[in-house]
C-alpha positions as CSV (number, residue, x, y, z in Angstrom):
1,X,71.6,121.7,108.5
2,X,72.9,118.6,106.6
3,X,74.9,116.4,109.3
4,X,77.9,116.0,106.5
5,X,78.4,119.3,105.2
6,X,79.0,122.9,106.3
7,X,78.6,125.9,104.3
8,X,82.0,128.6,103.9
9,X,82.0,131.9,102.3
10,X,85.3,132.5,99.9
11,X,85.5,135.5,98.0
12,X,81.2,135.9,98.2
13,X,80.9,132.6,97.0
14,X,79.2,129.7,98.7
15,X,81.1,126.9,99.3
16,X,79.8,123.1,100.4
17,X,82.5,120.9,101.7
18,X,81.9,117.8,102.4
19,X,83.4,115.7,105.6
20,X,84.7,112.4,103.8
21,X,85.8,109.3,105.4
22,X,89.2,108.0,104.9
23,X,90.4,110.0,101.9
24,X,94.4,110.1,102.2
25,X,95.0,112.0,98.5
26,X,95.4,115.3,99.1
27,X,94.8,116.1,95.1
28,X,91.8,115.3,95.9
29,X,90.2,116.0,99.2
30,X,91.2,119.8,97.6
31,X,89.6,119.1,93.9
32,X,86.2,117.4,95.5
33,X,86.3,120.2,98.6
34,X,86.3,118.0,100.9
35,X,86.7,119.0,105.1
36,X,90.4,119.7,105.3
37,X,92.9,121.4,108.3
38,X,95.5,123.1,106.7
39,X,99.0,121.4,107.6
40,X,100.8,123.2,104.8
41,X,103.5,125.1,107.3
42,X,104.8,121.9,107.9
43,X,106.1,121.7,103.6
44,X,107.9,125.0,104.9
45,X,109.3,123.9,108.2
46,X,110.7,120.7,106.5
47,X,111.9,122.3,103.5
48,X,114.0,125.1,105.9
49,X,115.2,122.2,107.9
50,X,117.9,120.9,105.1
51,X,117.5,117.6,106.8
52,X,118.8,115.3,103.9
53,X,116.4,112.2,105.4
54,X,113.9,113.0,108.2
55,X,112.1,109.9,110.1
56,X,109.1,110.7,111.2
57,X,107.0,108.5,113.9
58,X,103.2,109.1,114.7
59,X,100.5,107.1,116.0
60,X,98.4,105.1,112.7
61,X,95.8,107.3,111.2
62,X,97.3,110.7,112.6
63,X,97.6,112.3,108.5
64,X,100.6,110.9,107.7
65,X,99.7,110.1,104.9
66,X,98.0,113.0,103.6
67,X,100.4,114.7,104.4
68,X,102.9,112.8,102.6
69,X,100.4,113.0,99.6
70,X,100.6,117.0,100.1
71,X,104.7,116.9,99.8
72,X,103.9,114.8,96.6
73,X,101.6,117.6,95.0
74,X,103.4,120.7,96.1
75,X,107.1,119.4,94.9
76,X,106.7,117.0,91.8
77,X,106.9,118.2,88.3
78,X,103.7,116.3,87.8
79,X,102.1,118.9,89.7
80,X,103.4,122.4,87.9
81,X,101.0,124.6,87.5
82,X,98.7,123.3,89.9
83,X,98.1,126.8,92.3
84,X,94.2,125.5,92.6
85,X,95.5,122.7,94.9
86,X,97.1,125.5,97.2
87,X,95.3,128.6,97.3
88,X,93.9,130.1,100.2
89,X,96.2,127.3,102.2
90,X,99.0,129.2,104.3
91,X,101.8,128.0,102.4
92,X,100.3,130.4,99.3
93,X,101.1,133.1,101.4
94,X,105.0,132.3,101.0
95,X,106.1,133.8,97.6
96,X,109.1,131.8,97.5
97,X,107.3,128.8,98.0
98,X,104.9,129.6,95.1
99,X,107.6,129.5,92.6
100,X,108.9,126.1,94.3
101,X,105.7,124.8,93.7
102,X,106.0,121.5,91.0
103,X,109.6,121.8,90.8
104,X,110.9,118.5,91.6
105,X,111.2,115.1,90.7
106,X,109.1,113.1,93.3
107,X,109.4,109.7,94.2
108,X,106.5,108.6,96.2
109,X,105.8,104.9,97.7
110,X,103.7,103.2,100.7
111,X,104.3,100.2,102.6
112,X,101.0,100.7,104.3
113,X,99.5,97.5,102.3
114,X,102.2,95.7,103.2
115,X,100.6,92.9,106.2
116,X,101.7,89.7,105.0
117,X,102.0,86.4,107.1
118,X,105.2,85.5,106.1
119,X,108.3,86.5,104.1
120,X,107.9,85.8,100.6
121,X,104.6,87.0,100.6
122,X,106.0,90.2,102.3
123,X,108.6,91.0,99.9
124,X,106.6,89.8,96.7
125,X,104.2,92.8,98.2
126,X,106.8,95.3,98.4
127,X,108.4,94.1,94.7
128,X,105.1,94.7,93.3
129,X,104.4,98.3,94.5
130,X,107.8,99.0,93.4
131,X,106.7,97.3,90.0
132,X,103.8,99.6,89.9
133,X,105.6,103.1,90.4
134,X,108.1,101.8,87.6
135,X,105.2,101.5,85.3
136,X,104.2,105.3,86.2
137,X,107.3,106.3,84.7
138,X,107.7,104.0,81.3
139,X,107.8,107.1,79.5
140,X,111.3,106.6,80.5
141,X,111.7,104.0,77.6
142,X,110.8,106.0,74.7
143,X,113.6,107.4,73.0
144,X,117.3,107.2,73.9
145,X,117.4,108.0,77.7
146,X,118.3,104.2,78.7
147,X,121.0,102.1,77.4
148,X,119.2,98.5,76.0
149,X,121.1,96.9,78.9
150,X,119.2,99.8,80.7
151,X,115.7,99.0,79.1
152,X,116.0,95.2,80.4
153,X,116.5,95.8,83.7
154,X,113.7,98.4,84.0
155,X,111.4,96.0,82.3
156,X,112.2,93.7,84.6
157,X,111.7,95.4,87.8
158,X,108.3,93.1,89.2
159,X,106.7,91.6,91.9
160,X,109.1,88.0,90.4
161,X,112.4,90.4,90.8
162,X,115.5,88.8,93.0
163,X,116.4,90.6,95.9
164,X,119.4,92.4,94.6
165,X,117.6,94.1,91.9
166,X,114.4,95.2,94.4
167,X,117.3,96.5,96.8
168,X,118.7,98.7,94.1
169,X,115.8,99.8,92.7
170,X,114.5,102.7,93.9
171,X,118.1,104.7,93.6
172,X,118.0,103.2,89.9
173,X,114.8,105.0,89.1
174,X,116.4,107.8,90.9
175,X,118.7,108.1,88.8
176,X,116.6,107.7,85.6
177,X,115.2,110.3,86.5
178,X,117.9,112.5,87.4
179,X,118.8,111.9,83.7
180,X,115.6,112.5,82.7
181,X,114.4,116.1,84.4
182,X,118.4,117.1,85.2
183,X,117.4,118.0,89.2
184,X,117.9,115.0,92.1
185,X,114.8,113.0,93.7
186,X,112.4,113.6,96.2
187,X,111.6,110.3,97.6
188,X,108.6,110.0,99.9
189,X,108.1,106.5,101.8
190,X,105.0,106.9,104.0
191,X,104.5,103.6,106.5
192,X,107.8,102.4,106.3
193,X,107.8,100.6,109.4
194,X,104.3,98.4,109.1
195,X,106.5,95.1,107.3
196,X,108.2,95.1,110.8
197,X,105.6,95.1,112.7
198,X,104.0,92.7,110.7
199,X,106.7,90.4,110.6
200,X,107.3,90.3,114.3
201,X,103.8,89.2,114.5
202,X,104.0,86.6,112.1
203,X,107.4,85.7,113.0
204,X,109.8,86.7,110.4
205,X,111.4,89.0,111.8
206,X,114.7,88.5,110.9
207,X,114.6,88.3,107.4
208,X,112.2,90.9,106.5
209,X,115.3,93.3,108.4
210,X,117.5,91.9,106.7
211,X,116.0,92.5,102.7
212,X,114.7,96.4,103.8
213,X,118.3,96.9,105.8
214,X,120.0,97.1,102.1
215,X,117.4,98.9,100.3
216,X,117.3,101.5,102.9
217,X,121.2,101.8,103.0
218,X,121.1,101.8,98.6
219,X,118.3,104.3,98.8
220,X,118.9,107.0,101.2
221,X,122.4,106.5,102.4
222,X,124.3,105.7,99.1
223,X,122.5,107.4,96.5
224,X,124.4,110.2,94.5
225,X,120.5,111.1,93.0
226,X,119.0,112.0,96.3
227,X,118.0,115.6,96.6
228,X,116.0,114.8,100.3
229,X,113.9,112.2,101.7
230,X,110.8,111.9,104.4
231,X,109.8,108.8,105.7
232,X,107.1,108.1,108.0
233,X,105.9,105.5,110.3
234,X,104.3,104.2,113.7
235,X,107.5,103.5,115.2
236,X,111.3,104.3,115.3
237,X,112.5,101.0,114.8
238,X,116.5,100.4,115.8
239,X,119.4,101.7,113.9
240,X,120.9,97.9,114.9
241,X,118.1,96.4,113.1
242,X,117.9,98.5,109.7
243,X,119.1,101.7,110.4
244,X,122.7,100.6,111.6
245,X,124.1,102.5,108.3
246,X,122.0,105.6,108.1
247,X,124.1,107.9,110.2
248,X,122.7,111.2,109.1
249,X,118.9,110.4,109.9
250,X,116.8,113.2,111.7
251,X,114.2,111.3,113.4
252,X,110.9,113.3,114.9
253,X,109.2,111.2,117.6
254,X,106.4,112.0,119.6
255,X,108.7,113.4,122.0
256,X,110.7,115.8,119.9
257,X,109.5,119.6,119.3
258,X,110.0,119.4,115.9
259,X,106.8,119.4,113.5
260,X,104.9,118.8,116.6
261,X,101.9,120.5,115.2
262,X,102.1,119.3,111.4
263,X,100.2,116.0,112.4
264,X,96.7,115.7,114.2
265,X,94.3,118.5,115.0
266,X,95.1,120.8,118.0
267,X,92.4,121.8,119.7
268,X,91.9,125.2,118.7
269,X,91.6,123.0,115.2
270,X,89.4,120.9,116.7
271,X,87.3,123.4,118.3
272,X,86.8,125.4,115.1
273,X,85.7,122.6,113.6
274,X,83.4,121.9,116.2
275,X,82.3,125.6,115.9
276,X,81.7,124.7,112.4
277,X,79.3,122.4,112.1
278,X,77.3,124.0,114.8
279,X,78.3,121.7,117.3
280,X,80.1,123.7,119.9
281,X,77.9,122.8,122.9
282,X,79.6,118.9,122.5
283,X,83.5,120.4,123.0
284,X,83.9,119.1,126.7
285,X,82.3,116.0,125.8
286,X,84.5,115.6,122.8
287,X,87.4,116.3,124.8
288,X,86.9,114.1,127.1
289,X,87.0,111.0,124.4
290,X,89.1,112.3,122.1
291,X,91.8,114.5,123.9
292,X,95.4,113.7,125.1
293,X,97.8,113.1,122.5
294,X,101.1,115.0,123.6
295,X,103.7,115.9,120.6
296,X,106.6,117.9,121.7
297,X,106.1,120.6,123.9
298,X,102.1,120.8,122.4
299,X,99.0,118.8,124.4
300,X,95.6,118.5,123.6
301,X,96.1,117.0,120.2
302,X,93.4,114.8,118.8
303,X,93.3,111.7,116.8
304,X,91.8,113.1,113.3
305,X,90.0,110.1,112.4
306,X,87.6,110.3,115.4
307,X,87.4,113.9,115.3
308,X,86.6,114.0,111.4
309,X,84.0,110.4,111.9
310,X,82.0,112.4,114.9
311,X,81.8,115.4,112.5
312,X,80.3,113.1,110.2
313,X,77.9,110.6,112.4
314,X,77.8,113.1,115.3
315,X,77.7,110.3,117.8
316,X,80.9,109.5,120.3
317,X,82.5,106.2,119.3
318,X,86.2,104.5,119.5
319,X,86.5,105.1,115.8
320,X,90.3,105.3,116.1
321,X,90.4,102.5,118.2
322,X,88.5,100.3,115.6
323,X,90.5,100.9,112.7
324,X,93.4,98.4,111.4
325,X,94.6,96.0,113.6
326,X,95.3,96.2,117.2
327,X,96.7,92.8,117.3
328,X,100.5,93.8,118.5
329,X,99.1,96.1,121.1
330,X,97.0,92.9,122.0
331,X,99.7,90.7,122.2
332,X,102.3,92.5,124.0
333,X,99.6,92.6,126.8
334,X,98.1,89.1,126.5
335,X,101.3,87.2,126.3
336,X,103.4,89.8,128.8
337,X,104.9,89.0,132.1
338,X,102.9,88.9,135.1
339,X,104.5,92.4,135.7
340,X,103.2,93.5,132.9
341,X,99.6,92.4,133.2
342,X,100.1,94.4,136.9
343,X,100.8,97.6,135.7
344,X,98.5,97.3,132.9
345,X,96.1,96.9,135.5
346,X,97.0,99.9,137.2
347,X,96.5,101.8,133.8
348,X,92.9,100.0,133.6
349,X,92.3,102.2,136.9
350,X,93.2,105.7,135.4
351,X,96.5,105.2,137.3
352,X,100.2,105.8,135.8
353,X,103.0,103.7,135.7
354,X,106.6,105.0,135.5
355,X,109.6,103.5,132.7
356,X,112.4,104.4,130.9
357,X,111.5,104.7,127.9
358,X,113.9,103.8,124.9
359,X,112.3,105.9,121.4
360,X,114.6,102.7,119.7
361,X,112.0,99.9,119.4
362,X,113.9,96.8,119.0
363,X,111.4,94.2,118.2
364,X,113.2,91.1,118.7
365,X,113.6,92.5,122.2
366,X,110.1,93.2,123.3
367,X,109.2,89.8,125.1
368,X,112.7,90.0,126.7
369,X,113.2,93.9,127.6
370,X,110.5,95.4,130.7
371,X,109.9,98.3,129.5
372,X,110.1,98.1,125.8
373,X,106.4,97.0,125.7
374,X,105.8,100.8,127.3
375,X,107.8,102.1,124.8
376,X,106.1,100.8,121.7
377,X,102.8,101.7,123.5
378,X,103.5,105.1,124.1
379,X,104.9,105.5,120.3
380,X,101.7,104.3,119.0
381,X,99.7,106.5,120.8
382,X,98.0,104.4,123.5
383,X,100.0,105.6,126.4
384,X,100.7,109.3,126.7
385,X,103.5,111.1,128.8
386,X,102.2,112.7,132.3
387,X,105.7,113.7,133.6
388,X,109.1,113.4,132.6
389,X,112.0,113.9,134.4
390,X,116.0,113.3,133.9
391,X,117.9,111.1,136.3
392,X,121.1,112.5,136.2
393,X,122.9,109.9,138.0
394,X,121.7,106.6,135.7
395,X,121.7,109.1,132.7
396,X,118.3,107.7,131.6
397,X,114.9,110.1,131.5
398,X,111.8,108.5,133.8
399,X,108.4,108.8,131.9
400,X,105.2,108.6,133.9
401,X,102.6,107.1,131.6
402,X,98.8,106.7,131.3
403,X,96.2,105.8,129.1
404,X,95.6,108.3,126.3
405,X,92.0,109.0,126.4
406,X,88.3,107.1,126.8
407,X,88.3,106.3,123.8
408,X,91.6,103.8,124.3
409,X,90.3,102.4,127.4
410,X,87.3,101.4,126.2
411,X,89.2,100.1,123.3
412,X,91.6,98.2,125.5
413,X,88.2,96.8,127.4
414,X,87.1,95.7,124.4
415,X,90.4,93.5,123.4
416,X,90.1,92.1,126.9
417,X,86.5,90.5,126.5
418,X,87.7,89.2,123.6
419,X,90.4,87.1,124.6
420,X,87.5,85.4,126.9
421,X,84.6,85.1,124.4
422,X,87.1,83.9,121.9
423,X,86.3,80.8,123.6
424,X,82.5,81.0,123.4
425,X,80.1,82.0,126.1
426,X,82.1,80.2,129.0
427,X,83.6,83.3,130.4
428,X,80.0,85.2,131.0
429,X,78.2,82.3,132.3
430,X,81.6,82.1,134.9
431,X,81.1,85.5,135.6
432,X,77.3,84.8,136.3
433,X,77.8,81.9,138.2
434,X,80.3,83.9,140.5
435,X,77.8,86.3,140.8
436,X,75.2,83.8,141.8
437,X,77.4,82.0,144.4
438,X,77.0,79.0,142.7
439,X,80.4,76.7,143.3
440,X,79.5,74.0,140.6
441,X,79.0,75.8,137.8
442,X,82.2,78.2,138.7
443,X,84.3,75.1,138.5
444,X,82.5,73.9,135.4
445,X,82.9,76.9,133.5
446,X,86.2,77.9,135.2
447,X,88.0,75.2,133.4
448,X,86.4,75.4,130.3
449,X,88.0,78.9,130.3
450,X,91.3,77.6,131.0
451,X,91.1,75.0,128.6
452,X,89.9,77.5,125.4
453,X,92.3,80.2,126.6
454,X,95.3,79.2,128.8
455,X,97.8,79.1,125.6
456,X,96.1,82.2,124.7
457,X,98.2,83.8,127.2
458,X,101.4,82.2,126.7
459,X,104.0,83.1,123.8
460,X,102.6,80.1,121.8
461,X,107.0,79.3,121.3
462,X,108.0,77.8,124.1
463,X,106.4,76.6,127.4
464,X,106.7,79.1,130.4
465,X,107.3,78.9,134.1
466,X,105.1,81.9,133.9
467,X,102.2,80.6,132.3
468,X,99.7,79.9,135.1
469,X,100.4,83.3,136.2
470,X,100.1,85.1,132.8
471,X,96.5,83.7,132.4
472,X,95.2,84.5,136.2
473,X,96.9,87.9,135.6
474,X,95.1,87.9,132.6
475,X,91.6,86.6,134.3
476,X,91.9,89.7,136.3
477,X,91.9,92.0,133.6
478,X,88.9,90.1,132.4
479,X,87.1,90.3,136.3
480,X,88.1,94.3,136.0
481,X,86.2,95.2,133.2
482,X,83.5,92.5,133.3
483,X,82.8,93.9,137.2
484,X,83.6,97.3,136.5
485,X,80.8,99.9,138.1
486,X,79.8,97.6,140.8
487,X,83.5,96.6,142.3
488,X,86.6,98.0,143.0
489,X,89.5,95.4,142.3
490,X,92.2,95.2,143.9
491,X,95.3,93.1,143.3
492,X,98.2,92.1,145.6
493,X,101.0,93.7,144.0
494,X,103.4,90.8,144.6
495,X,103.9,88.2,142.6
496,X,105.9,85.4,141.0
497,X,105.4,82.9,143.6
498,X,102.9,80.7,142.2
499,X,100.0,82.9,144.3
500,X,98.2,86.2,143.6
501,X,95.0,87.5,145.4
502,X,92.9,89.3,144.4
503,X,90.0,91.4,146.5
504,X,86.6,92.4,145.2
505,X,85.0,95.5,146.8
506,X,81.3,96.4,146.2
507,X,80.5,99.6,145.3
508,X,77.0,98.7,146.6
509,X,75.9,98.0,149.6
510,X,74.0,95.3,148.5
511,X,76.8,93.2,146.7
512,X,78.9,91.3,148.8
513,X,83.0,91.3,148.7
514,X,85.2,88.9,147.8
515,X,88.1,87.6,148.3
516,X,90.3,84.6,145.6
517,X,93.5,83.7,146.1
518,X,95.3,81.8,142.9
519,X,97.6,79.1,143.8
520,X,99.3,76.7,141.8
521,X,99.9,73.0,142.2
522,X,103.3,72.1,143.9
523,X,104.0,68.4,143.6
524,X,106.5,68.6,146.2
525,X,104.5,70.2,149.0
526,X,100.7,68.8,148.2
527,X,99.2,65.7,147.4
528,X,96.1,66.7,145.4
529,X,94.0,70.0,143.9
530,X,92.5,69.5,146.3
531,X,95.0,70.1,149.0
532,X,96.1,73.0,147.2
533,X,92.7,74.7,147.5
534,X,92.7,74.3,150.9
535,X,96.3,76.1,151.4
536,X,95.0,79.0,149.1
537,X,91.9,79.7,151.5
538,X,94.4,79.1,154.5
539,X,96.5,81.5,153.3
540,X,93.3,84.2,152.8
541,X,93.6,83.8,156.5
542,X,97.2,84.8,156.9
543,X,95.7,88.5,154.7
544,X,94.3,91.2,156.7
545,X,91.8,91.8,153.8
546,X,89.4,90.7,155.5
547,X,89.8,93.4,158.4
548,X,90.1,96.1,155.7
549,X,86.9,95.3,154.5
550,X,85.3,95.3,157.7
551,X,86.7,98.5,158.4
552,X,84.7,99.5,155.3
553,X,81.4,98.9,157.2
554,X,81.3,95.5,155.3
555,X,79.9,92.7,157.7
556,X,81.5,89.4,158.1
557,X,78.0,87.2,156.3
558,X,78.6,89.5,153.0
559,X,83.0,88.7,152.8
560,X,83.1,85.7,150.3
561,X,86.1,83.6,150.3
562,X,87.6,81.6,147.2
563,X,90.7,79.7,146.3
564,X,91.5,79.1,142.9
565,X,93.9,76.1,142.4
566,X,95.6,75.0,138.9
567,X,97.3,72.5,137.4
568,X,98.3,72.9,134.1
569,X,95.0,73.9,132.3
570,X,93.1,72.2,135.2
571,X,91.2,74.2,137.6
572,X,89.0,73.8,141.0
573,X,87.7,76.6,143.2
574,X,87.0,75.8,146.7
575,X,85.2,78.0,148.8
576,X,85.8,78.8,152.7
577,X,83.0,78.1,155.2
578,X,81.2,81.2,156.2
């Protein structure tokens, strides 16, 4: 059988339908027959729902904007008449919903291509797309619909317009076309959140909030030609930072029951598919690298994009971990607190972590609040919930969190090399020269490490008194999953003195164990690198590692000792006399 089609019987008829990569118009993944899960209960689920403007938050490529593209084609006049785009989907089965069909006035815009480095780029991008869906409706000039007053302004709605005009805009065309077909607007805004997370990145935060704080609060809070509204994006981002006026918002998060099965495959979805394409030997396998995205009250929902490539290329890979950017996830982790680096290690280990959670990501707070890096994590979909309980008595609900799958480990595995071989092959020949026992190079390599990277770990704003602690943190992450399948690496779980230790324990019994202790330079109590080398291997000494790897049947000859001393990007490694 052809690995990229599957054969379906409809009314006698053979079908072929083909699994196509990235295709996020619905018109036509259903004109070209193209692999397709039926989501249409959820056009009947929202529509029941009267919800005036519903924000809804998934992980990035999880059909949010397919489905989006579906509302489009099942409500907008544009589409009357269209029953081939719907037949044989459950919403067909609705007779109600047959006659709604192509009813409405649709307004339908992305932010999705919005990732620009800095704020006039950003809102030039989002003028433009504007600009464009103007230009879909200039059959709006002929005749006498607009005033001339009217006909200027709509011709001069661009990617050059001020501020004020691209913050009325969308309710303008609204109502245009409120006058035009005599029934309110639909308005669809798929990805509304990605300028935000773009400009937190990029560091213009604040004035992206403020230009999209207006036009939300013109467009869905004060507009009289408003019928409903969906928008959808990664995160829920703070009513203080553009929401603070939209007071009659229903927002769907992971968490909430509502829709919870709309977006993503479940995995009777997933195992049909499976069944399919003849492939239903592979469903553990695929379960075990796809699996454990937890929406509501369902579990076992899978990431589309990787369940839809495998179909394709029938090969296990992070496909959803490799698309867009992961450079916030990235950062959050690379420049976090010592603390954070900890727990993250914890995940690393197929552990979980516990945090209260906030759904209300306030960006500008996410170097300063603890658990607001967990929170954005979890809303993205690299984090899922493992328990969940209610503490009555601080009023705040307690998540226990872990990875979501293989797949994001070996994705966050990935990102962790890199922040190493950014800096060219230093790092591996480090990690060889450990290996090898061989103190020179260590030291040689060790501070050509610090030197390419040791910024890399700091905020890049301001200097830190955490900064030789966020890189060793971060040098640990690297030891994990450069050593991982031949050590067990353990980390002393206190911190934010200016030591950490760290102990190395074979998982063969030809490897020998180590243990490093990370100290930094105090003018005040030592005299030299030197000196402070020698107070890290002292305290080793002062650790009963050393008997709890004995205890392990490890002999004394195979417990390496190292101290690690730095100041500023400067690094030497001593080693205690065995």
């Amino acid at each position: 059988m052809d690995t990229d089609i599957i054969e379906e019987r409809k009314g006698g008829a053979l079908t072929v339908r083909t699994v196509g990569i990235g295709h996020q118009n619905f018109e036509k993944v259903r004109m070209r027959n193209i692999f397709y899960v039926d989501k249409t209960k959820f056009i009947k689920e929202w529509w029941e729902s009267e919800d005036e403007v519903t924000l809804i938050t998934r992980p990035r490529r999880f059909g949010k904007t397919l489905n989006m593209s579906m509302l489009e084609n099942f409500f907008s006049v544009e589409y009357a008449g269209r029953a081939e785009l719907f037949e044989g989907l459950a919403i067909w089965d609705e007779e109600i919903y047959r006659e709604l069909q192509g009813t409405w006035p649709v307004l339908f815009v992305s932010f999705a291509g919005v990732k620009e480095t800095s704020f006039p780029k950003a809102k030039q991008s989002i003028c433009r797309m504007i600009g464009e869906l103007y230009r879909k409706y200039d059959f709006l000039l002929k005749g006498d619909l607009l005033t001339e007053t009217e006909r200027e302004l709509y011709q001069n709605v661009s990617m050059y317009m001020d501020e004020v005009t691209a913050a009325s805009s969308l309710q303008t065309l609204a109502g245009y076309l409120y006058r035009y077909y005599g029934k309110k607007v639909i308005i669809l805004l798929d990805e509304y959140d990605t300028p935000m997370q773009e400009a937190y990145v990029h560091g213009y935060w604040e004035e992206i909030v403020g230009f999209i704080r207006t036009m939300f609060n013109v467009t869905f809070k004060t507009n009289p030609y408003l019928e409903r509204a969906v928008m959808t994006g990664i995160t829920r981002v703070s009513k203080e930072s553009i929401f603070s006026d939209l007071n009659h918002l229903e927002v769907v998060t992971t968490t909430s029951d509502k829709y919870e099965g709309a977006f993503g495959f479940t995995e009777q979805e997933v195992f049909a598919a499976l069944a399919e394409y003849g492939l239903s030997e592979q469903q553990q396998l695929v379960k075990s690298w796809y699996d454990g995205f937890i929406f509501g009250q369902v579990s076992d929902i899978y990431n589309p994009w990787s369940i839809i490539n495998y179909l394709d290329k029938r090969k296990l890979d992070t496909y959803w971990a490799n698309t867009s950017s992961n450079s916030l996830a990235g950062k959050l982790i690379r420049e976090g607190s010592p603390d954070i680096k900890m727990k993250f290690e914890e995940l690393l280990r197929g552990g979980v972590l516990e945090a209260v959670i906030d759904e209300q990501i306030v960006f500008s707070q996410l170097s300063a609040q603890k658990n607001a890096v967990w929170s954005l994590l979890l809303a993205s979909g690299y984090l899922k919930t493992v328990e969940y309980r209610f503490d009555e008595p601080s009023g705040q609900g307690i998540y226990r969190l872990s990875l979501t799958n293989k797949e994001v480990r070996i994705m966050f595995e990935n990102m962790i090399r890199d922040w190493f071989y950014d800096g060219g092959d230093s790092y591996s020949c480090f990690i060889r020269a450990f290996l090898m026992e061989d103190l020179d190079a260590m030291n040689e390599y060790m501070n050509r490490v610090a030197m390419s990277t040791f910024r890399y770990f700091d905020t890049g704003k301001q200097p830190s008194g955490e900064e030789p602690e966020r890189f060793y943190h971060g040098f640990v992450l690297g030891l994990m999953v450069e050593l991982a399948g031949r050590y067990t690496i353990l980390s002393n779980r206190e911190s934010g003195f200016g030591r950490y230790d760290v102990v190395l324990e074979p998982l063969r019994a030809v490897d020998d164990a180590y243990i490093l202790e990370f100290k930094v330079y105090s003018p005040r109590r030592e005299s030299s690198l030197e000196e402070t080398v020698e107070n890290a291997l002292l305290q080793i000494e002062k650790k009963p590692y050393e008997a709890a790897l004995k205890a392990k049947g490890i002999e004394d000859g195979r417990i390496r000792k190292y101290g690690f001393a730095f100041r500023g990007k400067e690094v030497l490694i001593g080693q205690a006399q065995t």
